[in-house]
N, CA, C and O atoms as CSV, one atom per row, in Angstrom:
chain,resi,resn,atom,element,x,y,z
A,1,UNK,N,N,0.840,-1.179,0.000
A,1,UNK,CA,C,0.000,0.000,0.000
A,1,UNK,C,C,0.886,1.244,0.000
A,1,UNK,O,O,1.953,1.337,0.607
A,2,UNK,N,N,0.319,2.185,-0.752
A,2,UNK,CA,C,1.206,3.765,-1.163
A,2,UNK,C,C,0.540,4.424,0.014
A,2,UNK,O,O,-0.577,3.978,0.275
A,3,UNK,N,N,1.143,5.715,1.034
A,3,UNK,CA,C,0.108,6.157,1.189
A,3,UNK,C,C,1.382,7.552,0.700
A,3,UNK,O,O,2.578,7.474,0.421
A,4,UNK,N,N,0.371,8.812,0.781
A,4,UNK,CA,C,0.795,9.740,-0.544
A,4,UNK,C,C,0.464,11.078,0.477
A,4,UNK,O,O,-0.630,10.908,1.014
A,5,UNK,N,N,1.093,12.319,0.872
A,5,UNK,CA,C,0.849,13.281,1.669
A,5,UNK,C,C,0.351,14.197,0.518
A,5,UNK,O,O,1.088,14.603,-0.380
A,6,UNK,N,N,-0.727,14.431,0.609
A,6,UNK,CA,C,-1.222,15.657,-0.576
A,6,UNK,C,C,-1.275,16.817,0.150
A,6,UNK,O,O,-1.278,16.639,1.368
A,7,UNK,N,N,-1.325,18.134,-0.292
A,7,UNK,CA,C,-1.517,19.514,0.151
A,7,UNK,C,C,-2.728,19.597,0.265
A,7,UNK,O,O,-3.385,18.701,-0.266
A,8,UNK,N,N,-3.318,20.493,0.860
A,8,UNK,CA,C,-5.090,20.765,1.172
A,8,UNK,C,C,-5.113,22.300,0.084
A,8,UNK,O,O,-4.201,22.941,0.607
A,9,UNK,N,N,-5.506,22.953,-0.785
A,9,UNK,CA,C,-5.429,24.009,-0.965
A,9,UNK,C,C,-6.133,25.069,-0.103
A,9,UNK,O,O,-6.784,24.558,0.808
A,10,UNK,N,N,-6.182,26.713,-0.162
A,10,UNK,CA,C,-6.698,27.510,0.265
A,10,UNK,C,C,-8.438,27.149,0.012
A,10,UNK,O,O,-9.234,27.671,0.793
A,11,UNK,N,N,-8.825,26.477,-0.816
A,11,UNK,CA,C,-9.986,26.681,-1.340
A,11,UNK,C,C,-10.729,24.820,-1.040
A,11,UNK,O,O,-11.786,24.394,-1.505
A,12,UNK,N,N,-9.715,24.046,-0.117
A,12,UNK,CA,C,-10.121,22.615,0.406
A,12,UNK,C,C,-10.170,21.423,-0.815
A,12,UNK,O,O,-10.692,20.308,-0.847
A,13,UNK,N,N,-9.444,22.133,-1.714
A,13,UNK,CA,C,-9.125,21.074,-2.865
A,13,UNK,C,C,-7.743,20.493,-2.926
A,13,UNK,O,O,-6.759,21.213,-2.761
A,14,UNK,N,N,-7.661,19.371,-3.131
A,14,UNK,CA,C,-6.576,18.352,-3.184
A,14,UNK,C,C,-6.077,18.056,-4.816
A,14,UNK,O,O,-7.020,17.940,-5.599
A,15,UNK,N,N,-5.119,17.963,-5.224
A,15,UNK,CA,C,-5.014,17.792,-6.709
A,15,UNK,C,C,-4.172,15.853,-6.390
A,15,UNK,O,O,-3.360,15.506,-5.533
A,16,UNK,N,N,-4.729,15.176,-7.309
A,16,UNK,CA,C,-4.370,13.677,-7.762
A,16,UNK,C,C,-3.316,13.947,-8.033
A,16,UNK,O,O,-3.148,14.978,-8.684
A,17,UNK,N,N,-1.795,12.868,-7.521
A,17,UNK,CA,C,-0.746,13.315,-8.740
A,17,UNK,C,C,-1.190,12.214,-9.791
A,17,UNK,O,O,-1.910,11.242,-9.565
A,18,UNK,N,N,-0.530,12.627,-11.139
A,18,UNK,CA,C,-1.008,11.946,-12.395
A,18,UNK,C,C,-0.412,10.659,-12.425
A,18,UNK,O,O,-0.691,10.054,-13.459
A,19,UNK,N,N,0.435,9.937,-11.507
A,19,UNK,CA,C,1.007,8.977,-11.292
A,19,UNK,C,C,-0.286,7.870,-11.083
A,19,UNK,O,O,-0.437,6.720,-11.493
A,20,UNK,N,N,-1.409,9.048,-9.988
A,20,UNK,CA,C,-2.236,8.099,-9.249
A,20,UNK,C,C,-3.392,8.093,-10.075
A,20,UNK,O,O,-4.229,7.197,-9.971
A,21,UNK,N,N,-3.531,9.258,-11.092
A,21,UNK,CA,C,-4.402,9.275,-11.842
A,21,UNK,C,C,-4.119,8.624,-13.205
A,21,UNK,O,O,-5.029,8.898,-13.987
A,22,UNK,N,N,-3.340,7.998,-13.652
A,22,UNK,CA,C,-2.799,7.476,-14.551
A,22,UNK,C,C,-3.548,5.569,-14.272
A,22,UNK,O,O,-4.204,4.860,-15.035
A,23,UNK,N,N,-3.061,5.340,-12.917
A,23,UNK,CA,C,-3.268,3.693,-12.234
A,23,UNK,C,C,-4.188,3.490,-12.561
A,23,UNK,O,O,-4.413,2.571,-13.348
A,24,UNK,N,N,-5.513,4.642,-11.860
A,24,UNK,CA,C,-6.668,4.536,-11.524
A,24,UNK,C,C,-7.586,4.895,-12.679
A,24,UNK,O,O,-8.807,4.780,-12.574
A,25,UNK,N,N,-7.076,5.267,-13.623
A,25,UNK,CA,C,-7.818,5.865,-14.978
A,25,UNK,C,C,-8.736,6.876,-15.107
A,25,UNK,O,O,-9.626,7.198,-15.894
A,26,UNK,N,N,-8.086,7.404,-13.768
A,26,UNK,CA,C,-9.067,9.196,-13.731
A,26,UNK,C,C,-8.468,10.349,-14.688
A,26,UNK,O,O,-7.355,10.876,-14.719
A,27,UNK,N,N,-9.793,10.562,-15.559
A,27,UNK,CA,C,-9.437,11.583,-16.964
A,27,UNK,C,C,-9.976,12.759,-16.471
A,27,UNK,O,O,-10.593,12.630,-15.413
A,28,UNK,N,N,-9.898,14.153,-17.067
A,28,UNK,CA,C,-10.082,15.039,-16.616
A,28,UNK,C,C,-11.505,15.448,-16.700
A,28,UNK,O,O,-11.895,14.963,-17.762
A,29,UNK,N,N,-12.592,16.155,-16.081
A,29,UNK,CA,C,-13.367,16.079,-15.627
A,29,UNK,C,C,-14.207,14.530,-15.625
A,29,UNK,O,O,-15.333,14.284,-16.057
A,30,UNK,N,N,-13.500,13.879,-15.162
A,30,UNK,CA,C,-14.504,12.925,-14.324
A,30,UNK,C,C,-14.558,12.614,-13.165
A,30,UNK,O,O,-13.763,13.091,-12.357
A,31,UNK,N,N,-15.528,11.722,-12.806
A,31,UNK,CA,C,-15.645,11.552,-11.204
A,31,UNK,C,C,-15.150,10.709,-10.693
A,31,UNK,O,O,-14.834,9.594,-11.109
A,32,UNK,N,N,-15.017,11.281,-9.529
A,32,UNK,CA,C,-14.475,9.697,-8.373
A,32,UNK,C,C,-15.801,9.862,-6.794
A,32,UNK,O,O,-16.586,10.667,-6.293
A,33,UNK,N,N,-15.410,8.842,-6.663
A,33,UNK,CA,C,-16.587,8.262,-5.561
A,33,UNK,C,C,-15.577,8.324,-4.426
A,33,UNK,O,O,-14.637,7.557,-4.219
A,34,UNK,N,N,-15.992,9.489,-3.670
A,34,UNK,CA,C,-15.518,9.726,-2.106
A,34,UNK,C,C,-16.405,8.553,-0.891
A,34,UNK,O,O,-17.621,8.573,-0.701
A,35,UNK,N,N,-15.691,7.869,-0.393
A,35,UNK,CA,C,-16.199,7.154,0.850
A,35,UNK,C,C,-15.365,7.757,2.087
A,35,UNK,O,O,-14.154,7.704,2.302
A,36,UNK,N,N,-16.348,8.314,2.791
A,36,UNK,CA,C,-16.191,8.675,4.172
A,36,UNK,C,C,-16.323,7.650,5.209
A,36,UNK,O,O,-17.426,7.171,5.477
A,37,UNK,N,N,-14.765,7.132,6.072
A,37,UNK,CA,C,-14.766,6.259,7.024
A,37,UNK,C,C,-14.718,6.849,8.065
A,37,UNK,O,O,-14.694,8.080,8.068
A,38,UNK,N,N,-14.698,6.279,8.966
A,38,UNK,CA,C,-14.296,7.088,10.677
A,38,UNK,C,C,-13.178,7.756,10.330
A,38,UNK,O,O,-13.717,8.847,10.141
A,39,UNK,N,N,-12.250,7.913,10.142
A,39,UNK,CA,C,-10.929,8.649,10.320
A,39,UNK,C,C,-10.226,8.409,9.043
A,39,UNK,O,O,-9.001,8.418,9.162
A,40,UNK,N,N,-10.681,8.196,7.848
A,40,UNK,CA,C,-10.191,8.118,6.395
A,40,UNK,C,C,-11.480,8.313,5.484
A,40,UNK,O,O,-12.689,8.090,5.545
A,41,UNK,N,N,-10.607,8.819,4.660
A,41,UNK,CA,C,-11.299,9.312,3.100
A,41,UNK,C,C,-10.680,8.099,1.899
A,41,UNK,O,O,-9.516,8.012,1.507
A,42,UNK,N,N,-11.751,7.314,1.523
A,42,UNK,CA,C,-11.318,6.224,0.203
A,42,UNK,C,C,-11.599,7.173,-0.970
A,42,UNK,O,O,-12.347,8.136,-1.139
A,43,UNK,N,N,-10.913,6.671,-1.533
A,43,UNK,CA,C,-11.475,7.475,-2.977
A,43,UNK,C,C,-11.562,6.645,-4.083
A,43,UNK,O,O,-10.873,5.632,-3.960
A,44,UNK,N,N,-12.096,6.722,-4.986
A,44,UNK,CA,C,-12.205,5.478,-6.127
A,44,UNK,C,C,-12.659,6.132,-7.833
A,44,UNK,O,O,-12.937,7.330,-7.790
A,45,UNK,N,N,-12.724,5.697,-8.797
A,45,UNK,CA,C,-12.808,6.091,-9.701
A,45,UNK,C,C,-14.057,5.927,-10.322
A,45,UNK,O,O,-14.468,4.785,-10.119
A,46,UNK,N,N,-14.800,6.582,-10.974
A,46,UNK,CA,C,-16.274,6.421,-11.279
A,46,UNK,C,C,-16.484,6.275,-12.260
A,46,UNK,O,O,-15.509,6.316,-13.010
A,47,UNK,N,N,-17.761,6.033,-12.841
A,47,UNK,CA,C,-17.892,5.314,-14.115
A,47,UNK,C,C,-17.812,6.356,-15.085
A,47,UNK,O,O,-18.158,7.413,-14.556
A,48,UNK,N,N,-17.583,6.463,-15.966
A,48,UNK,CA,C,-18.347,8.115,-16.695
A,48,UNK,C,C,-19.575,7.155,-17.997
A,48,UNK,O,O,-19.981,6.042,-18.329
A,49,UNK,N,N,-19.648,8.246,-18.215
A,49,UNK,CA,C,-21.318,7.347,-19.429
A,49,UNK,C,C,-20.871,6.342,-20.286
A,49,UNK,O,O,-21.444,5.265,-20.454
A,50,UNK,N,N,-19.575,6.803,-20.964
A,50,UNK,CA,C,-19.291,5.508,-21.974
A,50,UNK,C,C,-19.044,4.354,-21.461
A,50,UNK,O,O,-19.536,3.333,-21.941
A,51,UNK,N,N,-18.456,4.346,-20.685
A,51,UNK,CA,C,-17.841,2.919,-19.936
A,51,UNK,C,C,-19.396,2.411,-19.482
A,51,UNK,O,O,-19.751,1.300,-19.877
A,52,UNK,N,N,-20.085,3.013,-18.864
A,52,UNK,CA,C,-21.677,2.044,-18.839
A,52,UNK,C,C,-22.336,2.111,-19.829
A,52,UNK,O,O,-23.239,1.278,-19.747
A,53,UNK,N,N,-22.385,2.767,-20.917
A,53,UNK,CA,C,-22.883,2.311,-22.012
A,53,UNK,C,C,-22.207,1.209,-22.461
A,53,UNK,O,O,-22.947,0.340,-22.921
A,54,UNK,N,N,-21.222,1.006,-22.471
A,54,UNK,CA,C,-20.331,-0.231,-23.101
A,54,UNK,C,C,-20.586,-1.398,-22.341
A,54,UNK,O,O,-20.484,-2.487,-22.905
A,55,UNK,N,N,-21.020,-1.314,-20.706
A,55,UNK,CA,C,-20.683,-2.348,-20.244
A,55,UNK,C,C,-22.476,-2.942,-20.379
A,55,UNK,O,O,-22.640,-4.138,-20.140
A,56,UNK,N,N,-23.459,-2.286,-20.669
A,56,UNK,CA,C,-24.333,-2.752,-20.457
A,56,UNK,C,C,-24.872,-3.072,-21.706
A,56,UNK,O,O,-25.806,-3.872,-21.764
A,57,UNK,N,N,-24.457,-2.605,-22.618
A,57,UNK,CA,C,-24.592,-3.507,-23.994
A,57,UNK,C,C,-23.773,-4.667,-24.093
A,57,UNK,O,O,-24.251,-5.584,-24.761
A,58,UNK,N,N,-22.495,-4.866,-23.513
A,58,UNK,CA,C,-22.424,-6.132,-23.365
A,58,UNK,C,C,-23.045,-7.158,-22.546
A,58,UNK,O,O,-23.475,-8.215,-23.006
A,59,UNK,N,N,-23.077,-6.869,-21.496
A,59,UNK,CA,C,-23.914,-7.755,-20.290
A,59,UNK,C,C,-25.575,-8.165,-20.684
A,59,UNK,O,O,-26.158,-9.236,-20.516
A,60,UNK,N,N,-26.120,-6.750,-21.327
A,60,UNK,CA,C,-27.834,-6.754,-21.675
A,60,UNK,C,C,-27.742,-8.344,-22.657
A,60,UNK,O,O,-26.952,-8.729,-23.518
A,61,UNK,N,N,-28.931,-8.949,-22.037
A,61,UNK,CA,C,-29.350,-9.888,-23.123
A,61,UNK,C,C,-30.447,-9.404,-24.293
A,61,UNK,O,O,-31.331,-8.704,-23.799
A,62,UNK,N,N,-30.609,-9.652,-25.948
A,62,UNK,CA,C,-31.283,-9.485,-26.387
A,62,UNK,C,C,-32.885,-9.885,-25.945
A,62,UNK,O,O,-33.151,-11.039,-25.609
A,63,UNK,N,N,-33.651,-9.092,-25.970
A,63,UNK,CA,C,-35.292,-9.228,-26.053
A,63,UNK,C,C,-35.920,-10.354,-26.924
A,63,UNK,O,O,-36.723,-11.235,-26.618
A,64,UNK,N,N,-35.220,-10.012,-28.277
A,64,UNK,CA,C,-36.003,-11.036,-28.917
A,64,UNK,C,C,-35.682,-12.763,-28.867
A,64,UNK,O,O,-36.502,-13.633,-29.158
A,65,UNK,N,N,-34.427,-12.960,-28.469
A,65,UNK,CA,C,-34.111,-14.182,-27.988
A,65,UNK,C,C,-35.029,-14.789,-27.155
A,65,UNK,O,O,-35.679,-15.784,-27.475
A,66,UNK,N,N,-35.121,-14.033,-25.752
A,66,UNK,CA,C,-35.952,-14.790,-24.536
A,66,UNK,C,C,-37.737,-14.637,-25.414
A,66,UNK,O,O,-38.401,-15.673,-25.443
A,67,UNK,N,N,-38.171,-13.722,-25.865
A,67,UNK,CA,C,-39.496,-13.897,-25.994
A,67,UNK,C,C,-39.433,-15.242,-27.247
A,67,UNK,O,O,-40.430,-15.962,-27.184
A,68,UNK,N,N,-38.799,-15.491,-27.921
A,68,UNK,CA,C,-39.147,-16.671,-29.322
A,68,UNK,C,C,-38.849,-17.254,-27.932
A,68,UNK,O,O,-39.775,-16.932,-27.188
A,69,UNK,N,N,-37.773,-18.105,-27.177
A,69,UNK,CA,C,-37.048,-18.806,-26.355
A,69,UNK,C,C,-38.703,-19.327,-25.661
A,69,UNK,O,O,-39.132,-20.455,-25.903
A,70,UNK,N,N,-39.418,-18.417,-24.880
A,70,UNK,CA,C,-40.252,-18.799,-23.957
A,70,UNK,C,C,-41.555,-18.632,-24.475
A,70,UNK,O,O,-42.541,-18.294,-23.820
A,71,UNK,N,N,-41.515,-18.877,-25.650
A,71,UNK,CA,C,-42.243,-18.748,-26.443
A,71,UNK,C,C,-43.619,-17.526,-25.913
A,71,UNK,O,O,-44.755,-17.879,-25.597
A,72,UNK,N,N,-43.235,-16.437,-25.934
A,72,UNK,CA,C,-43.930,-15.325,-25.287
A,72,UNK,C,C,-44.405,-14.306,-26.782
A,72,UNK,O,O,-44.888,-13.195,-26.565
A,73,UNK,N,N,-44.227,-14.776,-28.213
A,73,UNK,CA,C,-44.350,-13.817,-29.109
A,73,UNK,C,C,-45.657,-13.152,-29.196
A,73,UNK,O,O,-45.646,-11.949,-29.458
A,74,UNK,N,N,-46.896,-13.807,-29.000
A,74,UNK,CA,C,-48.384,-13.268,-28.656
A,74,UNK,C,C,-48.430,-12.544,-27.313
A,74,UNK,O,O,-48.772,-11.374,-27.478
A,75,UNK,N,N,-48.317,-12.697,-26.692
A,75,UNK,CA,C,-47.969,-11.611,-25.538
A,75,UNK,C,C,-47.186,-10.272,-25.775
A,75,UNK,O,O,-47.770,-9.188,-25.767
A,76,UNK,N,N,-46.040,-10.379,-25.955
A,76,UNK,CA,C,-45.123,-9.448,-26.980
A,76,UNK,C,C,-45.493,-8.668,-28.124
A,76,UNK,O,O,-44.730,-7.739,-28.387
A,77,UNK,N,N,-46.448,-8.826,-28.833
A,77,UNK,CA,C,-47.544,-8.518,-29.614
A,77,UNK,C,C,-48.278,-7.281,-29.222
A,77,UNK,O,O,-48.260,-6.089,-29.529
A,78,UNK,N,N,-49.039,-8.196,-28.281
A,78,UNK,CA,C,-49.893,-7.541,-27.864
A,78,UNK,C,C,-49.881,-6.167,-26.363
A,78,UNK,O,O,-50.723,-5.468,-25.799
A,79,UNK,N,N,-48.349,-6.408,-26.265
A,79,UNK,CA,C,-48.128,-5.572,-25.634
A,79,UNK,C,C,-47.434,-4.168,-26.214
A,79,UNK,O,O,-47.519,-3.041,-25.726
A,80,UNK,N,N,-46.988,-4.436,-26.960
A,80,UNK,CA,C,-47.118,-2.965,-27.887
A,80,UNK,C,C,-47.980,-1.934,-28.496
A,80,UNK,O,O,-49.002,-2.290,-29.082
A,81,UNK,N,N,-47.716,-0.904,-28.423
A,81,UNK,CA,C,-48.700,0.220,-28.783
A,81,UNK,C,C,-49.453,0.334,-29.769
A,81,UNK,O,O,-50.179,1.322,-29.881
């Protein structure tokens, strides 16, 4: 484990060095997910939109598979507008 002494600025902002932002794959304006412990601050890297667009078109199963599959196509039908 690294641990890393950062400066606090006048204004309560901390800057990443790019060493740590490089590891962690934090790009510039994106987010990271602050967890507040008893006596520590975690910090972690957040998703930004593409990376969940990507991940959930892979993971999503197609629609029309499971409805032929369970044979649900009259239902499916008839549930459209």
């Amino acid at each position: 484990m690294v641990k890393l002494k950062l400066k606090v600025g006048p204004k309560g902002q901390i800057v990443l060095p790019k060493i740590v932002r490089d590891k962690l794959g934090i790009k510039p304006r994106s987010y990271v997910i602050a967890d507040l412990r008893e006596d520590e601050l975690a910090l972690q890297r957040g998703l930004d939109i593409e990376e969940f667009l990507d991940w959930l078109k892979k993971s999503r199963k197609p629609i029309a598979r499971c409805v032929s599959k369970l044979s649900l196509e009259d239902e499916a039908l008839e549930a459209l507008p």
